[in-house]
Residue frames relative to the residue before (quaternion, step in Angstrom):
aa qw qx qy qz dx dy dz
X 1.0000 0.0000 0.0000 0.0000 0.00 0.00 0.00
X 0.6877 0.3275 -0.3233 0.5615 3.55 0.56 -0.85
X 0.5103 0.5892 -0.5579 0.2849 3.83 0.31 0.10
X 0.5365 0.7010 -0.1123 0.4562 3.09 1.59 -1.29
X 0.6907 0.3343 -0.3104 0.5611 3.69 0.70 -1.11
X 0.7309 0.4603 -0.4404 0.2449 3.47 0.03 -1.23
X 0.7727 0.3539 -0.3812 0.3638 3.35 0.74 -0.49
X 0.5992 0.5324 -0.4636 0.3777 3.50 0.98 0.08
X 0.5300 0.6734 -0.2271 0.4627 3.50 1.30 -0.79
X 0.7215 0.2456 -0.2273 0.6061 3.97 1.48 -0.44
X 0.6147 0.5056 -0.4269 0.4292 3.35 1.10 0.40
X 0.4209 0.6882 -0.2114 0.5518 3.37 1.69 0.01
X 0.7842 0.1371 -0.1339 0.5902 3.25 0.85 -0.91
X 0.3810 0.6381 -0.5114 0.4315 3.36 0.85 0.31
X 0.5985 0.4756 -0.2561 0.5916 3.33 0.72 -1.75
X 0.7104 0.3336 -0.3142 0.5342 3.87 -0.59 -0.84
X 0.6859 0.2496 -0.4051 0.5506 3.79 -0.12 0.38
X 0.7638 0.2159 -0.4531 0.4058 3.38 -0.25 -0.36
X 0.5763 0.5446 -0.4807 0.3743 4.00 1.00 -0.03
X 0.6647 0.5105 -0.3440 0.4233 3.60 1.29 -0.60
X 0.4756 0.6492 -0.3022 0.5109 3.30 1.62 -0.38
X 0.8289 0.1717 -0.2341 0.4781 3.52 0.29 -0.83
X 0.4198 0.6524 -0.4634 0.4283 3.63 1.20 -0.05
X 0.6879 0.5519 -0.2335 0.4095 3.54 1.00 -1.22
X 0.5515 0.6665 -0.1253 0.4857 3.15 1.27 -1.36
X 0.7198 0.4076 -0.1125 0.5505 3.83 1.03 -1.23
X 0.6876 0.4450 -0.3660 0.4418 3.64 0.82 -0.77
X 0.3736 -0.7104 0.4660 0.3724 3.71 -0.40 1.10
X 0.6157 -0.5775 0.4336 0.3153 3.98 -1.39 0.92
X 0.2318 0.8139 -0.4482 -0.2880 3.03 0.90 -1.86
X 0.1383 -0.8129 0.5313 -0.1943 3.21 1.00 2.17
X 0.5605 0.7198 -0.1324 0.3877 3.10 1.33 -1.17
X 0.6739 0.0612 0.0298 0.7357 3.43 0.97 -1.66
X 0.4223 -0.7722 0.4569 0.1290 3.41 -0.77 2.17
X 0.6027 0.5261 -0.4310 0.4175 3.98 1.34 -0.27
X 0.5302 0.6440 -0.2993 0.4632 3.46 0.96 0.48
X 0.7137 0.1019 -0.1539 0.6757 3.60 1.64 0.00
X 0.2079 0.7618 -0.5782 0.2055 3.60 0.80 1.43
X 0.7072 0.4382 -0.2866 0.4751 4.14 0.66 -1.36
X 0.5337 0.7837 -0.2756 0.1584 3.25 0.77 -0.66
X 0.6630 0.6577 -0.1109 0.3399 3.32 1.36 -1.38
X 0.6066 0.6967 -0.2244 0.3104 2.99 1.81 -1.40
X 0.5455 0.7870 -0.1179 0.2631 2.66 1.16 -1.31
X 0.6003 0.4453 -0.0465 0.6627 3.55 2.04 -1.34
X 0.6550 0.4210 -0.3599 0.5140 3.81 0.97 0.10
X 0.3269 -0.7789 0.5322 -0.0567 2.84 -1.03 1.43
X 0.6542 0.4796 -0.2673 0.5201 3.74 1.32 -0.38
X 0.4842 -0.6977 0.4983 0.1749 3.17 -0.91 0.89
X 0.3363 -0.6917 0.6155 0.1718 3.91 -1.13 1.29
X 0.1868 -0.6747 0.6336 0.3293 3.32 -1.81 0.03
X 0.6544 0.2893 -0.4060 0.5685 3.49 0.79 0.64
X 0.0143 0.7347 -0.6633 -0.1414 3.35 -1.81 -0.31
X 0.4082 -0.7309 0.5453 0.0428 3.17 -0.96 0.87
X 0.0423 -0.7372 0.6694 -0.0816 3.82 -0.44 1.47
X 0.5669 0.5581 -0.5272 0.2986 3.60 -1.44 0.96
X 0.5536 -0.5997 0.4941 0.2995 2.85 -1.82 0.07
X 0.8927 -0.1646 0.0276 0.4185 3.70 -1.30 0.01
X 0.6525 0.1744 -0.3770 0.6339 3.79 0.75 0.07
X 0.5823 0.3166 -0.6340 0.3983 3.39 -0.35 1.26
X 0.7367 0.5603 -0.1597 0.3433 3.64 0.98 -0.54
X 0.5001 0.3462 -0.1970 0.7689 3.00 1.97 -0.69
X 0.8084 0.4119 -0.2549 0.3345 3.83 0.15 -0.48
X 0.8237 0.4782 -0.1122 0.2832 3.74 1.05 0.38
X 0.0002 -0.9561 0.2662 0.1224 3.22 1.64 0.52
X 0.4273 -0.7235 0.4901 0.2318 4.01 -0.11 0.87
X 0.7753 0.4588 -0.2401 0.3616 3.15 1.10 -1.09
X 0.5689 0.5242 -0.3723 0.5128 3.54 1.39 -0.43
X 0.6485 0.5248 -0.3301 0.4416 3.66 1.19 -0.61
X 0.7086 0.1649 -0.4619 0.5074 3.66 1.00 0.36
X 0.3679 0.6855 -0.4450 0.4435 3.85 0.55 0.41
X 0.9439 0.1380 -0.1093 0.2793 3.05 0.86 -0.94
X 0.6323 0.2049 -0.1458 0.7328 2.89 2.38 -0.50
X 0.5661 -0.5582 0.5036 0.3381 3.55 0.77 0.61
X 0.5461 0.6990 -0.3410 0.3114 4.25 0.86 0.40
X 0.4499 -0.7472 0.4881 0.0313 3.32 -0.55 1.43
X 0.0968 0.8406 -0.4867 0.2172 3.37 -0.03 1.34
X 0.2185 0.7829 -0.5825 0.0100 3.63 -1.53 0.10
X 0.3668 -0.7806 0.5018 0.0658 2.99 -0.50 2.00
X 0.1828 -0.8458 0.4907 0.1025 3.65 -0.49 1.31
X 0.3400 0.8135 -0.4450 0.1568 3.62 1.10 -0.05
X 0.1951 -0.7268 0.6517 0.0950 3.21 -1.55 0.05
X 0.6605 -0.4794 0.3841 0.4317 3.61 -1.50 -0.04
X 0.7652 0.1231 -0.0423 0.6305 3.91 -0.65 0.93
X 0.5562 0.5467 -0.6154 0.1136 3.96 0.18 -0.73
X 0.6869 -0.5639 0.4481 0.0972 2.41 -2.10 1.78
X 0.5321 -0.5388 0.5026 0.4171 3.86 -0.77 -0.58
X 0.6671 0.1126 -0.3791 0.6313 3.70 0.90 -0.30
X 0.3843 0.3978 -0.7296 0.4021 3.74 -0.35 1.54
X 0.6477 0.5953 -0.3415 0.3308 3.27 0.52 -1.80
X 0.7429 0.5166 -0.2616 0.3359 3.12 0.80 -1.52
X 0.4153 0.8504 0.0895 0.3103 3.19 1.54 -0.95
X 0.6681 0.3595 0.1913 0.6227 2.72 1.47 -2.06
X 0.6200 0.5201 -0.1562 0.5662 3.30 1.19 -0.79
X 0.7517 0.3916 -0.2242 0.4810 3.53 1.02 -0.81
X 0.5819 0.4304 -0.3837 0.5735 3.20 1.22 0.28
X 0.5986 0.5167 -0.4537 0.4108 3.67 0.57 -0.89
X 0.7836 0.4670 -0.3014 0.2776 3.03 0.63 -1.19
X 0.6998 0.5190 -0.2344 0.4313 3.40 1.00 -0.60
X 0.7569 0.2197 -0.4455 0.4247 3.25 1.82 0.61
X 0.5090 0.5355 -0.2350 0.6316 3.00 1.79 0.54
X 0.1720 0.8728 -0.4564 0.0178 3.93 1.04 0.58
X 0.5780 0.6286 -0.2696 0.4451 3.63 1.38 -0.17
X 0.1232 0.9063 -0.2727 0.2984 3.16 1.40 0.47
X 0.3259 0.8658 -0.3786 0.0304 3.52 0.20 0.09
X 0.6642 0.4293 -0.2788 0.5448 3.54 1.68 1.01
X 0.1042 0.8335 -0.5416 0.0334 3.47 0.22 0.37
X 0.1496 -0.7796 0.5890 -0.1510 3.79 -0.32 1.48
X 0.1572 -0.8462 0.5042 -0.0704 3.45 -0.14 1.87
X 0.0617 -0.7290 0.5650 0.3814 4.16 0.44 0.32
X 0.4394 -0.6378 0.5512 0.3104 4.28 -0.54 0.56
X 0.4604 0.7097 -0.5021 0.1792 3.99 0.47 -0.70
X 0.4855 0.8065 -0.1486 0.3030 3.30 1.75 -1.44
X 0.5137 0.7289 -0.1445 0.4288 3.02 1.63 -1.68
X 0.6392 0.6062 -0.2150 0.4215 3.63 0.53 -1.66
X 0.8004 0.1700 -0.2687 0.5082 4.20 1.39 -0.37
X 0.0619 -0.8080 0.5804 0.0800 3.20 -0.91 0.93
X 0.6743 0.2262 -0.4475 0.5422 3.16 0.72 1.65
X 0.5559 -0.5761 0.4364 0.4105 3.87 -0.78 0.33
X 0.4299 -0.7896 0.3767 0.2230 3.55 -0.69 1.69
X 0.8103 -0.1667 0.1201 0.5489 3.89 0.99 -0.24
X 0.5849 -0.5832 0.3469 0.4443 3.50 -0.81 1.08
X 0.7104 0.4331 -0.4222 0.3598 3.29 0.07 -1.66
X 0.7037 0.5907 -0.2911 0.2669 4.10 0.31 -0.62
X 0.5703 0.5421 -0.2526 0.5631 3.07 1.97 -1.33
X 0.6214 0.5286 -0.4638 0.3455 4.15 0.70 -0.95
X 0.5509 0.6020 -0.4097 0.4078 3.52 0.90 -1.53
X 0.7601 0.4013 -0.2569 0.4418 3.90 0.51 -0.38
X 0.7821 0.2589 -0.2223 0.5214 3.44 0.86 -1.14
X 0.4444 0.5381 -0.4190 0.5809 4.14 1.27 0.17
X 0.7961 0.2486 -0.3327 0.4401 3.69 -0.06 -0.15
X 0.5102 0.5884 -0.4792 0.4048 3.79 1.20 0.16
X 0.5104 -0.6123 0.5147 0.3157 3.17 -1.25 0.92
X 0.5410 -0.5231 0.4240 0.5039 4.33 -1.15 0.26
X 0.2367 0.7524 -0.6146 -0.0045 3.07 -1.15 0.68
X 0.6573 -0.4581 0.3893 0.4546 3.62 -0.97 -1.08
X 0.5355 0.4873 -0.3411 0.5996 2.95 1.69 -0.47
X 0.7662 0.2792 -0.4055 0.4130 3.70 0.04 -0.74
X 0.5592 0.5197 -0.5225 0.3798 3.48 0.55 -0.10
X 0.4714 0.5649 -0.4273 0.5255 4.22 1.29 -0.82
X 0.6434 0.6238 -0.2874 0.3380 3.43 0.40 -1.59
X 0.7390 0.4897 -0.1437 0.4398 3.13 0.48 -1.52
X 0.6525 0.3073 -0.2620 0.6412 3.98 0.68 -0.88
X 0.5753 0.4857 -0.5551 0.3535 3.78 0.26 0.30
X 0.8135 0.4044 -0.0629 0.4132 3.05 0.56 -1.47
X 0.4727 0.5594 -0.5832 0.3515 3.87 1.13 -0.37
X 0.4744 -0.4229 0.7308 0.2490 3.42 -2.29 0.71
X 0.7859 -0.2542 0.3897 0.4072 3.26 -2.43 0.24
X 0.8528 0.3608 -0.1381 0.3514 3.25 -0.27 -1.54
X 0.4812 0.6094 -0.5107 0.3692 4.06 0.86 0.38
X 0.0629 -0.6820 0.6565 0.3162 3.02 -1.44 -0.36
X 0.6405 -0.4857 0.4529 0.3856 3.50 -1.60 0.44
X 0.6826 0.3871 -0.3986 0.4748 3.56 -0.06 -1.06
X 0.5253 0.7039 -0.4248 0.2194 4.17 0.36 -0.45
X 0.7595 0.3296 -0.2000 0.5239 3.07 1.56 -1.10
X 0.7197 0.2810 -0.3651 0.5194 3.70 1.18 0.75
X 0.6345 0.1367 -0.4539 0.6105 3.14 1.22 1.25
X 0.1547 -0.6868 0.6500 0.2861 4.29 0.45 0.98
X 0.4548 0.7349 -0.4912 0.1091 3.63 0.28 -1.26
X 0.7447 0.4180 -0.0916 0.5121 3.35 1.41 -1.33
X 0.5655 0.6319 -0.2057 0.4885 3.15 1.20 0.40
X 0.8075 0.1734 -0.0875 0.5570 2.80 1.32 -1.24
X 0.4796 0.7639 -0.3794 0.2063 3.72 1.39 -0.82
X 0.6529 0.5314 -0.4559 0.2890 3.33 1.03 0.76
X 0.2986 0.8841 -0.2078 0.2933 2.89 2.17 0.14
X 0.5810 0.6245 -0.4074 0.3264 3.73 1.26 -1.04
X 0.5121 0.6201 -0.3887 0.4497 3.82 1.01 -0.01
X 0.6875 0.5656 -0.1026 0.4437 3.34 1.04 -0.95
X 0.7803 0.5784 -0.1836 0.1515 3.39 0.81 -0.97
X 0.3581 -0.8335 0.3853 0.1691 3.55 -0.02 0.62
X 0.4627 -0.4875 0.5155 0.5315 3.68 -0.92 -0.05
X 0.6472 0.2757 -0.5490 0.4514 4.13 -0.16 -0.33
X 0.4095 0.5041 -0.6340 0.4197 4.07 0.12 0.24
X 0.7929 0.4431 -0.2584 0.3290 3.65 -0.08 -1.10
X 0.4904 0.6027 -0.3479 0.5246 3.36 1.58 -1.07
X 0.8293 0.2647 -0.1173 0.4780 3.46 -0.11 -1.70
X 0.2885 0.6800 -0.6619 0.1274 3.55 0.69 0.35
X 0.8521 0.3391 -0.1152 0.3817 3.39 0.63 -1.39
X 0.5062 0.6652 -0.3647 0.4101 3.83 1.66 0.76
X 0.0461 0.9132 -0.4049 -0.0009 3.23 1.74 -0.36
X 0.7846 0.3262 0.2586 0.4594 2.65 0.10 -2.61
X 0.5724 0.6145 -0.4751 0.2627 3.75 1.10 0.29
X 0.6503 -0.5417 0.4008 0.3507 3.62 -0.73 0.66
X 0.0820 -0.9102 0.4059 0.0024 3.02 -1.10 1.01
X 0.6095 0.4933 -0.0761 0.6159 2.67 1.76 -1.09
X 0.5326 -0.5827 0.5299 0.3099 3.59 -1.73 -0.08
X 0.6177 -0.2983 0.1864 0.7033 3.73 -0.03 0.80
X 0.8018 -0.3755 0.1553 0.4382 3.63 -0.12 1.70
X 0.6568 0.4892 -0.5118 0.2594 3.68 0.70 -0.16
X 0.2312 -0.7447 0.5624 0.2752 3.79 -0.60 0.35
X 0.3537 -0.8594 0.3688 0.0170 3.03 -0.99 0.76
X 0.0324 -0.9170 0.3935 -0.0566 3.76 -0.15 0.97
X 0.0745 0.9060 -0.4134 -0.0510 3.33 0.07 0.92
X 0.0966 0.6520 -0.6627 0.3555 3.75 1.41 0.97
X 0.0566 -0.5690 0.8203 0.0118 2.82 -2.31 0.68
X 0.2697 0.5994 -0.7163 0.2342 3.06 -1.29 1.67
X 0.3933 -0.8312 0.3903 -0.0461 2.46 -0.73 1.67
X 0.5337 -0.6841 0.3594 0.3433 3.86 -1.10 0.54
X 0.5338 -0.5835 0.4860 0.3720 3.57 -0.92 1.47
X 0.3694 -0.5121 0.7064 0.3199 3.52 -1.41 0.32
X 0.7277 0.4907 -0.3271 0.3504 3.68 0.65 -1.45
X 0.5838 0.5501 -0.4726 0.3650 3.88 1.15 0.29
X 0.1855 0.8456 -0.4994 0.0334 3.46 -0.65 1.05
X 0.0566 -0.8937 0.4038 -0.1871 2.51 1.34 1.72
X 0.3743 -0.7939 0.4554 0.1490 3.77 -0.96 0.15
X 0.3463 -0.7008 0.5496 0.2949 3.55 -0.34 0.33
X 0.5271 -0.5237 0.5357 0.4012 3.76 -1.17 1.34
X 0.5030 -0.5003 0.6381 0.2992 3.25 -2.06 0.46
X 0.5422 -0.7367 0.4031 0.0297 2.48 -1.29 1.26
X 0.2639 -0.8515 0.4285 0.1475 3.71 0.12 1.64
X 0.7183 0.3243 -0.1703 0.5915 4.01 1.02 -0.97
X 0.1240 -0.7018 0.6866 0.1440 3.68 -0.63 0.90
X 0.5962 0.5976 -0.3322 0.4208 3.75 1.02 -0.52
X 0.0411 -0.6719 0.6881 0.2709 4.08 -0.54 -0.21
X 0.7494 -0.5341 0.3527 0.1696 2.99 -1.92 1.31
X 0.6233 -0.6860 0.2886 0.2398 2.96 -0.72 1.60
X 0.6454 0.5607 -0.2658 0.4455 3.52 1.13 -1.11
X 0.4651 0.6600 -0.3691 0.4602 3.62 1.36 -0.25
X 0.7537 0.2699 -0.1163 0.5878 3.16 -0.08 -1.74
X 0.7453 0.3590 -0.5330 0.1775 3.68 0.27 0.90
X 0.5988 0.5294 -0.3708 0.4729 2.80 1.77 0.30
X 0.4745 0.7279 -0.3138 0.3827 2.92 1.49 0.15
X 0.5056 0.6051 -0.1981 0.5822 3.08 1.94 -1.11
X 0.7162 0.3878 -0.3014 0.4958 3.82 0.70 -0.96
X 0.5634 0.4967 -0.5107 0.4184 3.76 0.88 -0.60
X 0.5803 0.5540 -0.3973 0.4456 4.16 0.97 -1.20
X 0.7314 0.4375 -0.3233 0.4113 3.88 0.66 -0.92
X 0.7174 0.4297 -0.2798 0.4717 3.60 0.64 -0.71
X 0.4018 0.7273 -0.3291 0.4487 3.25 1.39 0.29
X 0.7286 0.5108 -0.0300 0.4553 2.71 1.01 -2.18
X 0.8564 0.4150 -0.1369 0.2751 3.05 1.25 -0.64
X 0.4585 0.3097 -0.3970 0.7323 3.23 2.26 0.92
X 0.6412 -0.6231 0.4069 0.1870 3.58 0.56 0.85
X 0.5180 0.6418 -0.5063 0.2521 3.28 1.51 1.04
X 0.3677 -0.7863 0.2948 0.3996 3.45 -0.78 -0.86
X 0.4846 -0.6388 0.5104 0.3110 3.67 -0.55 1.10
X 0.0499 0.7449 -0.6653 -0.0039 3.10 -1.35 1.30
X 0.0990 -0.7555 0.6052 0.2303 3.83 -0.21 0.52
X 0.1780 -0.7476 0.6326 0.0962 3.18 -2.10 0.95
X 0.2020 -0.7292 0.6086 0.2388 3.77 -0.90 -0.16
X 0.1587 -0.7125 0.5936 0.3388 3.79 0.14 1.11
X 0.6371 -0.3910 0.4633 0.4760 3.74 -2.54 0.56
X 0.7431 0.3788 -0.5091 0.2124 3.97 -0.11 -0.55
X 0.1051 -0.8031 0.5811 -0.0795 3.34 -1.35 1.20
X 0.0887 0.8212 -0.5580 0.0797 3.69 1.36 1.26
X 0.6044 -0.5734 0.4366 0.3395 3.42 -1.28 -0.02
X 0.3797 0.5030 -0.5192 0.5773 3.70 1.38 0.20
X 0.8377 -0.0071 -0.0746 0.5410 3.82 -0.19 -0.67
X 0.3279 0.7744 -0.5411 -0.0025 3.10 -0.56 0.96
X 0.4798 -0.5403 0.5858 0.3670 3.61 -1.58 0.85
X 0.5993 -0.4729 0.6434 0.0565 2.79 -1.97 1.14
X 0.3613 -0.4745 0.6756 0.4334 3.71 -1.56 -0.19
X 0.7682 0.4812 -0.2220 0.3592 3.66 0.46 -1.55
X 0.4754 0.4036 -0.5323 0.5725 3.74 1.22 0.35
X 0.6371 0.6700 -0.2278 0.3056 3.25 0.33 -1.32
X 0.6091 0.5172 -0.1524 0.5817 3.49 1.32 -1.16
X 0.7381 0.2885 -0.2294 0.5651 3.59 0.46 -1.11
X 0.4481 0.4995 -0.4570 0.5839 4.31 0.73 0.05
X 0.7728 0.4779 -0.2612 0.3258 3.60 0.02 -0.83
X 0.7629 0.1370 -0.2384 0.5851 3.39 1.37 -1.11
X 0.1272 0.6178 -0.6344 0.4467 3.69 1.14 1.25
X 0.9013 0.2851 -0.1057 0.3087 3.47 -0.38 -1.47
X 0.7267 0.3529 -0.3730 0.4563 3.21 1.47 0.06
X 0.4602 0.5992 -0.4546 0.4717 3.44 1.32 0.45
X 0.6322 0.2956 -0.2347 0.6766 3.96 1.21 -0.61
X 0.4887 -0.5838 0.5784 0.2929 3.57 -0.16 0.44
X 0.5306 0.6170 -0.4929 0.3078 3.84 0.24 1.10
X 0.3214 -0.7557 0.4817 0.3058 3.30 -0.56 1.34
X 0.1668 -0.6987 0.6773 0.1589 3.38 -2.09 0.41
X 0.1013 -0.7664 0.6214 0.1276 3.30 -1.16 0.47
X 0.0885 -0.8153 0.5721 -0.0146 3.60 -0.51 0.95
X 0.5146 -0.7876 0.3372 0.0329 3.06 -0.34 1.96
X 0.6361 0.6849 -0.2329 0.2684 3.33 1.01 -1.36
X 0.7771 0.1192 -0.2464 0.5668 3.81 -0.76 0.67
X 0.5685 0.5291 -0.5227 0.3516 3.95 0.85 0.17
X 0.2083 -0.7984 0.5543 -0.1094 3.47 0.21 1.06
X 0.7842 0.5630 0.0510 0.2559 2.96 0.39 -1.75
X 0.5364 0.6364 0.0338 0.5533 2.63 1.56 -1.57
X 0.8007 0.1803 -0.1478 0.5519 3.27 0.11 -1.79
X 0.4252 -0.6412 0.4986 0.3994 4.10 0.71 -0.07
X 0.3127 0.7052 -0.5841 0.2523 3.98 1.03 0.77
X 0.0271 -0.7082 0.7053 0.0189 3.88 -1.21 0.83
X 0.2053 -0.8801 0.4177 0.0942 3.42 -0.61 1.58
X 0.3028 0.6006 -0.6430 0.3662 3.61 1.64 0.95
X 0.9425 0.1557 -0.0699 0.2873 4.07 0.84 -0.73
X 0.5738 0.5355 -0.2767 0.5545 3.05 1.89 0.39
X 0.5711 0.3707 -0.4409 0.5849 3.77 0.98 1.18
X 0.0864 -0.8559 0.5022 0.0886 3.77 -1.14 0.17
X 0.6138 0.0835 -0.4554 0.6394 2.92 1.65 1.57
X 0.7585 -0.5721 0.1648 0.2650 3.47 0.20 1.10
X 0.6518 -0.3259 0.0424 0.6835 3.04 1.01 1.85
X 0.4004 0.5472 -0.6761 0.2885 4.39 -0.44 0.45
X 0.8249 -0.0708 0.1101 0.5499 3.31 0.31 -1.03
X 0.7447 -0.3188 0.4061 0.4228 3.49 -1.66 -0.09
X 0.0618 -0.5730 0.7523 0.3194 3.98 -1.54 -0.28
X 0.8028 -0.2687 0.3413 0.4084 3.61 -1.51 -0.21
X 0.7486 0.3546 -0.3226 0.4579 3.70 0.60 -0.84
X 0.2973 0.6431 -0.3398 0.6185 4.19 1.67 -0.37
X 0.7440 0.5414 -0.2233 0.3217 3.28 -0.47 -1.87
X 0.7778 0.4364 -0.1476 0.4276 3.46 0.44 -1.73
X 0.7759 0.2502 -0.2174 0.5369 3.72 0.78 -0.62
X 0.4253 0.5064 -0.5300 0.5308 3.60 0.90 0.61
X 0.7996 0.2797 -0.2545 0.4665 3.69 0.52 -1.18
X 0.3234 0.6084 -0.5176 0.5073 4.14 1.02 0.22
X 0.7426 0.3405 -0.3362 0.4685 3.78 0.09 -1.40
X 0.5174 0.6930 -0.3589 0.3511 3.71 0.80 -1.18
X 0.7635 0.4735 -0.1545 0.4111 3.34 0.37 -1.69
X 0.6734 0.5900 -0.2176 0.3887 3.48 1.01 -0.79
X 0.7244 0.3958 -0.2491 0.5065 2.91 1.26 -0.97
X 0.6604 0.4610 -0.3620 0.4694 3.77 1.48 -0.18
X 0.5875 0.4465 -0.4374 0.5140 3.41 1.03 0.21
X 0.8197 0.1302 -0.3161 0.4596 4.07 0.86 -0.34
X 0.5725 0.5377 -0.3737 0.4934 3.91 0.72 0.71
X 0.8844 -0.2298 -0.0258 0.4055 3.05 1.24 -0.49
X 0.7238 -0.6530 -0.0110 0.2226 2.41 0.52 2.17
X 0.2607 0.8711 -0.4054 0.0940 3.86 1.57 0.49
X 0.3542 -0.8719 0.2166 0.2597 3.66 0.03 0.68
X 0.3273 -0.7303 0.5012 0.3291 3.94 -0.49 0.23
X 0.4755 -0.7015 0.5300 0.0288 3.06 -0.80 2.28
X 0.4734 0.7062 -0.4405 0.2883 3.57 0.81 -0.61
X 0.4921 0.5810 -0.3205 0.5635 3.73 -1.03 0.61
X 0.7144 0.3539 -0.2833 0.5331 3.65 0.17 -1.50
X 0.5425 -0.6385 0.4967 0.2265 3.77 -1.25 1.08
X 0.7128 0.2182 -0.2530 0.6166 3.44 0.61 -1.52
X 0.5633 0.3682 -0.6005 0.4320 3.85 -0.52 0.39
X 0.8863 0.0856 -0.3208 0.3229 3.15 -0.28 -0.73
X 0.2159 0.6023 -0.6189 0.4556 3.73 0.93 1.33
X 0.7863 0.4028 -0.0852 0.4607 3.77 0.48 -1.31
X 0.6105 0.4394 -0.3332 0.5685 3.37 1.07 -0.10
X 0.6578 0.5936 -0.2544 0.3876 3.24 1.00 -0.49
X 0.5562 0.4836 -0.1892 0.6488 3.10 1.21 -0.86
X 0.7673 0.3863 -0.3477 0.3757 3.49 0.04 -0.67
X 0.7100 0.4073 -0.2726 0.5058 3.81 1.40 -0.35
X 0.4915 0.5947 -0.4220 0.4761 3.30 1.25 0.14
X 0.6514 0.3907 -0.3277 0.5618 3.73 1.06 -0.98
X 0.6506 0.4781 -0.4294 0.4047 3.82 0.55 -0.12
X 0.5662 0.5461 -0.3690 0.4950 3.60 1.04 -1.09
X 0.4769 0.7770 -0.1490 0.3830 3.70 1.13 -0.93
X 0.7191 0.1860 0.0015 0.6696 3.45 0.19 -1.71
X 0.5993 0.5442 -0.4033 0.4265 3.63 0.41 -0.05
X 0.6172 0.3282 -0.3238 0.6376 3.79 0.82 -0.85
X 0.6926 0.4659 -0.4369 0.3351 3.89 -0.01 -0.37
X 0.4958 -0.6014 0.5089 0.3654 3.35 0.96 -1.04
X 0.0514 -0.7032 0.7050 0.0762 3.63 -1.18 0.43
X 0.3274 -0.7151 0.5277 0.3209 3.48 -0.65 0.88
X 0.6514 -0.6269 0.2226 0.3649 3.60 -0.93 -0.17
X 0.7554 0.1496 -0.0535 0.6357 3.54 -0.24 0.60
């Protein structure tokens, strides 16, 4: 009898390896496009942050962990992703926190707010494909699926993708097995093009049909303020300075954000026309012409940032500690690094 199982029992897993093999093989890397391996990294850090960063692309391009211990000695990790919705953010947060419960900043960028539905599969996986299984990604995942998904797709992609073998290239095979490799700098990604905003664009932002933002937002927005409350951090909303006309912030969002946070006793800081202030110059501190921050943007947006979490609300300087600032060290040396070399865009 047991002759019998053992070999049926490795032909079983045979099959189930070589399906996880070509399943892998089919699910596209997007090694290629670097916002496609942003959540991932955390996952390999073992030290614990007093802040965290939740959002989409102007929290990631706009926030640099490493200048934040350099300069205030502050433990950080920017969880963002491409487009993430508010129930990702939220999502993302409910995992961090539960392996990171010592928390005691939580920095939301609000822009997120502006969808009250998930803007397109392929945009929503890049977020819920690089989460590790959990309960949260599995919440995550029935929040955010469109009509046309199916649940079981994202715990068998195979079916999702298995029309791909037309498609596939030799870097598919290469990066079959890079998926999941860190890219970023405690999640920030990093861009150091410079292209600069046209004076001669005088485009307009579309009028503006909702003055309201979508109810389903501000309720998960409400749960991001409770789950806060409940590891005793604090919710801070931000509004990064970029304000192109592809994403732009309203006054009337902006207005109703404002008496959000002063009706819950949460502070906002809205970033937008403080140029001046933050010492940003947009002939060389964007690298597609004002969308988002580059690295040299990035660094003096998150300087002003840090300051104001170290005197408003009260974030300590870790500095002093041996093994941090062994590991912090190391971790701004590889930034100081890829910075002199250059990152091409995207």
């Amino acid at each position: 009898m047991k002759k019998r199982i053992i070999p049926a029992v490795l032909s079983v897993v045979l099959l189930l390896a070589a399906l996880m093999l070509v399943q892998a093989v089919l699910i596209p890397s997007r090694y290629d496009n670097r916002e496609g391996h942003l959540l991932c990294g955390y996952y390999g850090v073992s030290d614990k942050h007093d802040v965290i960063f939740v959002g989409d692309c102007e929290i990631y391009e706009g926030i640099v962990p490493a200048v934040l211990y350099e300069k205030f000695g502050m433990t950080s990790y920017v969880r963002g992703s491409s487009q993430q919705t508010v129930w990702q953010s939220y999502h993302v947060l409910e995992e961090t926190l539960a392996k990171d419960p010592d928390v005691k900043v939580v920095v939301f960028n609000v822009l997120a707010l502006k969808y009250g539905k998930t803007p397109t599969e392929s945009i929503s996986r890049m977020t819920l494909e690089d989460m590790q299984w959990s309960a949260s990604k599995l919440q995550a995942i029935r929040a955010s699926m469109t009509e046309d998904e199916s649940f079981l797709s994202y715990f068998m992609p195979i079916l999702r993708y298995h029309d791909r073998w037309s498609e596939l290239t030799a870097a598919d095979l290469a990066h079959t097995f890079r998926k999941h490799e860190d890219i970023t700098h405690q999640g920030y990604l990093m861009q150091t093009d410079i292209v600069p905003v046209d004076p001669a664009d005088t485009r307009k932002p579309d009028m503006l049909i909702n003055t309201v933002l979508p109810a389903r937002s501000m309720e998960y927005l409400a749960k991001m303020q409770d789950l806060c409350a409940q590891y005793g951090a604090e919710l801070v909303l931000v509004k990064a300075p970029t304000n192109s006309v592809k994403y732009y912030w309203y006054e009337e969002w902006d207005a109703q954000i404002a008496d959000y946070a002063a009706a819950n006793n949460l502070t906002y800081y809205n970033f937008i026309g403080m140029d001046a202030e933050l010492g940003l110059d947009w002939s060389t501190d964007t690298y597609d012409a004002g969308l988002h921050l580059n690295v040299y943007g990035a660094e003096k947006w998150t300087l002003y940032l840090g300051n104001l979490l170290v005197t408003n609300h009260g974030v300590q300087d870790r500095r002093g500690d041996a093994a941090l600032d062994a590991l912090w060290a190391e971790r701004i040396a590889r930034y100081t690094q890829e910075k002199q070399q250059g990152v091409q865009t995207k």
